[in-house]
N, C-alpha and C positions, 0 to 999 in steps of 0.2 A: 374800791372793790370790796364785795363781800363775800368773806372765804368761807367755803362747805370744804371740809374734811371728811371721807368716808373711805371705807374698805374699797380696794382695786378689785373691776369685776373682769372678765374677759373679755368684756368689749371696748375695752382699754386700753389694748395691750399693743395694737398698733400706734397711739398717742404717746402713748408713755414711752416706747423703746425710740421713736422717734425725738421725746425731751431728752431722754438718755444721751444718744447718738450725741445731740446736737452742746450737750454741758461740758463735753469735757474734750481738751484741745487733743489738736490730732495729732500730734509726735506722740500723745500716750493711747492710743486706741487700740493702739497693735497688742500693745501688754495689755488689756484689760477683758474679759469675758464677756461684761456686759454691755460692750460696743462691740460685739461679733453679731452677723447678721440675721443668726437668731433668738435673738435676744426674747423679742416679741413674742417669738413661741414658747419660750422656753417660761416665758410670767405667761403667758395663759394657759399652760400646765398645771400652775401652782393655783391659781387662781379657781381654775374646774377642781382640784382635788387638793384643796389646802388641810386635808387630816393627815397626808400625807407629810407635810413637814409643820407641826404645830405651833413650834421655836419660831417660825419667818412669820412676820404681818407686813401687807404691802397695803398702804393708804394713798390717794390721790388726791387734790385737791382742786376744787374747781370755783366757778366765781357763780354766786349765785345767778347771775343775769343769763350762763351759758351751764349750765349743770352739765349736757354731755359733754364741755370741752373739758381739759387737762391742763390747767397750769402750773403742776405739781405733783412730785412722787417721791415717797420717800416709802425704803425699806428697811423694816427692825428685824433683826433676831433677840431672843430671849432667853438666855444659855443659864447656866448655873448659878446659887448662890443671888438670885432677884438680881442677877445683872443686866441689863438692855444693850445693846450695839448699833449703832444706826450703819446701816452697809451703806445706804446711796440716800443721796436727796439730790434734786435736781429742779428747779426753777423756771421755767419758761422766760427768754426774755424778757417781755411785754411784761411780765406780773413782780420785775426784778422792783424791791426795795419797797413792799407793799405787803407784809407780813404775812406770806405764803408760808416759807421754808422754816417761821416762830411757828404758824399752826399747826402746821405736819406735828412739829417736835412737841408742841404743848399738848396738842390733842392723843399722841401716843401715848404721852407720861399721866396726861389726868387719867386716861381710862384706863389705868393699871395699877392703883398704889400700891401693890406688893414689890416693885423697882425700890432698889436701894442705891442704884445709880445709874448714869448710862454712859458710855461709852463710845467713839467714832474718830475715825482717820481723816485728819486731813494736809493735802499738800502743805509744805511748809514753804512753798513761792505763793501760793492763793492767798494772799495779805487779805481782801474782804472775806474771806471766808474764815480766815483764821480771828480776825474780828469781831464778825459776827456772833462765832463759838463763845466769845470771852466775854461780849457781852450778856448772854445767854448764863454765864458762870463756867463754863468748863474752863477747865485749866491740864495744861503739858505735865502729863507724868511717863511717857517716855518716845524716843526717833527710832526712825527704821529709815534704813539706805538700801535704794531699787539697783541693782546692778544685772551687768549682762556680759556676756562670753559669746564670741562664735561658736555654733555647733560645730564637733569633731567630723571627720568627713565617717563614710559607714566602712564597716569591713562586717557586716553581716547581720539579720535581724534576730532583736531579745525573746526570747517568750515574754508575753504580755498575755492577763487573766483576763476573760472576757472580751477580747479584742474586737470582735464582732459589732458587740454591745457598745463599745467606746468610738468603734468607729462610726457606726449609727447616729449617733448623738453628735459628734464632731459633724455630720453633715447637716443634723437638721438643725442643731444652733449654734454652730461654728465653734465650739470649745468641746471637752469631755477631762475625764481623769484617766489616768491609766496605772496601773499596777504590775510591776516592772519584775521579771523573775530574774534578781541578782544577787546570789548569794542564800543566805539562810532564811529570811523573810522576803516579800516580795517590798519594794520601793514604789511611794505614790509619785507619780510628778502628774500636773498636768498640761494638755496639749491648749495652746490660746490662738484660735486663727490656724493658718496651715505653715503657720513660718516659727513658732513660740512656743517654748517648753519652758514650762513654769518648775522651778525645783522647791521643795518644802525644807532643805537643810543645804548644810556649804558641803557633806559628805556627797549629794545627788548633783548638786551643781559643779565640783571639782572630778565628777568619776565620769571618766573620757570612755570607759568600755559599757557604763551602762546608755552613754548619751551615744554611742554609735551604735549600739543595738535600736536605739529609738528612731536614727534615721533611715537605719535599716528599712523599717516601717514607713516611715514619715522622711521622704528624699526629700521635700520643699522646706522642712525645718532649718533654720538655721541660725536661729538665736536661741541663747538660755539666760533664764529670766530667777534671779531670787529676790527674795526681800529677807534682810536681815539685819539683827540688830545695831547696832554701832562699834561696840565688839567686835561683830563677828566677822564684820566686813576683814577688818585687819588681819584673821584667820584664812583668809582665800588665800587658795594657793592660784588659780588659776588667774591668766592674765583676762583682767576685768575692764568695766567702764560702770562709772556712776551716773545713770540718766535721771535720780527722782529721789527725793528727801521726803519725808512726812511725820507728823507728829502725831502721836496715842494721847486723845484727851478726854477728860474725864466730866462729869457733870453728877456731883452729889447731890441724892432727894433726902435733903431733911428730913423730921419727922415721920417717917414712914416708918412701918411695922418692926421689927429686927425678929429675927430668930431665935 
């Protein structure tokens, strides 16, 4: 096989949410954003207006032989400090073990040497992929434990900022964020599917009067979803379940520029 690496255009975006869908097992789909059903639209948004988020590049990779097919996608963010992130990479079966998912990652980092490193999550049961990484060079500089609670039942709906807007976006690509009026600032969580409520701290995920105002809203809800450090897991107060381990790994770019 020979791999073409180029920018995700919008006529992609049904191939790619379809590799998406199909890479990662289905007991974790329900927690993930990017297996909700509108995935698809939601990368041919970015794809028509990508000035619009400048930090994300989404690359594809195809086999010379079929150019408009897809056996590969992988997406970076660019954050601070020449840091790199890889959000997703995903492999088409057929093209498994044939240096697809080395292009993506080689062809981001050459076309950038202002990276001073890169960065990317992965499961810590994914033994070939955790592999793969260490071949590549990255190495485990820290875990995070996926946990979950049942939603509280409702006794009444939150104010939520923009509700309109988030509910909008929950129908056309099955996720959104919401902004939660509890207290003195408002709280982020977000909604995943019509059943998952993602919380960003153990305060959002332990607080029963802001998670019942959210059913308020959202009666199908009925899981809550954190990730947090290894730490912090032991700080819940609330009765949990651990469904997902993963590891923070790093990949240093020698010789590049510094600051």
């Amino acid at each position: 096989m020979s791999v073409i690496v180029r920018d995700m255009i919008e006529a992609d975006a049904p191939l790619v949410s379809h590799l998406i869908l199909r890479s990662f097992d289905a007991a974790l789909r329900p927690y993930m954003a990017y297996t909700q059903h509108g995935i698809g639209a939601f990368l041919s948004v970015h794809t028509k207006y990508p000035e619009a988020d400048p930090g994300r590049h989404l690359l594809v990779a195809t086999d010379q032989s079929n150019p408009h097919g897809v056996v590969g996608y992988a997406e970076f963010r660019i954050g601070k400090d020449n840091v790199g992130f890889l959000s997703y990479i995903c492999v088409a079966e057929s093209a498994r073990g044939r240096g697809v998912a080395s292009a993506l990652v080689r062809s981001f980092v050459h076309k950038r040497p202002q990276l001073l490193e890169l960065q990317l999550d992965v499961f810590q049961d994914n033994a070939p992929a955790v592999s793969f990484y260490q071949k590549l060079g990255f190495r485990t500089i820290s875990s995070v434990t996926w946990v979950t609670r049942p939603m509280p039942d409702s006794f009444g709906a939150a104010r939520i900022l923009s509700l309109p807007a988030a509910v909008a976006s929950l129908r056309t690509y099955g996720f959104c964020e919401l902004e939660v009026v509890n207290g003195v600032a408002p709280t982020k969580v977000g909604l995943i599917g019509q059943k998952v409520v993602r919380c960003f701290s153990i305060e959002a995920f332990d607080d029963d009067e802001l998670l019942c105002g959210l059913r308020g809203h959202f009666p199908g809800a009925d899981t809550v979803l954190a990730i947090l450090s290894t730490t912090a897991v032991g700080k819940v107060l609330s009765n949990h379940e651990i469904i997902q381990k993963s590891d923070r790994m790093k990949l240093s770019l020698p010789g590049r520029p510094q600051g």
